[in-house]
N, C-alpha and C positions, 0 to 999 in steps of 0.2 A: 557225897559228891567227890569224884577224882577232882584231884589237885591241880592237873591242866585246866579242868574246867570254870575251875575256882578262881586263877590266873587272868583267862581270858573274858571272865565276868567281872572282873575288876578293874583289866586293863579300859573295856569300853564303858565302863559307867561314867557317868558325864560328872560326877562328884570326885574324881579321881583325878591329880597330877598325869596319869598315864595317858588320860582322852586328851589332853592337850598335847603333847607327846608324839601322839599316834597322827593329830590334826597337823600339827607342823611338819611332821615326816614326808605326811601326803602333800601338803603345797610345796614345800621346798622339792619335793620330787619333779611336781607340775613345774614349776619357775625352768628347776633343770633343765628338761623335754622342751620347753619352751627354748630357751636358750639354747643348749645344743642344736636344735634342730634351725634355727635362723642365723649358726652361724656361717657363714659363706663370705668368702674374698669378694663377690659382688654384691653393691649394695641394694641395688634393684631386686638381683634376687633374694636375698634374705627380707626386705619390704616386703614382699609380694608371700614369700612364704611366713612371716610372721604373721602376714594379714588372715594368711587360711588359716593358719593354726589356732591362732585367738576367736578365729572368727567360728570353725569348729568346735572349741573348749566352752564356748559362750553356747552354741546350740545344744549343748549336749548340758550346760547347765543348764537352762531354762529349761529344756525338755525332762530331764529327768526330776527338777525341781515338779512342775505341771504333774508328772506321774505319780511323785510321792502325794502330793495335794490331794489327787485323786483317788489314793489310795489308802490314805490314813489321815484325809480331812475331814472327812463326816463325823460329826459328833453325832451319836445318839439321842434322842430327845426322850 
């Protein structure tokens, strides 16, 4: 096995310091996006656009949660 691949098999193994790593990268990224994007001099409008934005991040989790369910919840019997 090349050595990149051995890297990146390591990095996502959920036994590894590095999945944790990887996982706070990704939300502190989301928080970011979040925040920058609701910051605005008016408060109304950053209200109204936090509301989409969360309200979006929240559809797109549940949905893609439902997808994985559906695609790697069946157990074999």
């Amino acid at each position: 096995m090349p050595p990149i691949e051995i890297i990146i098999q390591s990095a996502f193994d959920v036994n590894n310091v590095w999945w944790l790593v990887i996982k706070t990268v990704i939300w502190f990224s989301v928080a970011l996006i979040i925040i920058i994007k609701t910051d605005s001099p008016h408060p109304e409008k950053a209200f109204k656009s936090l509301k989409s934005t969360l309200g979006f991040f929240l559809m797109f989790v549940f949905l893609s949660t439902g997808l994985l369910y559906l695609l790697f919840g069946q157990v074999p019997a």
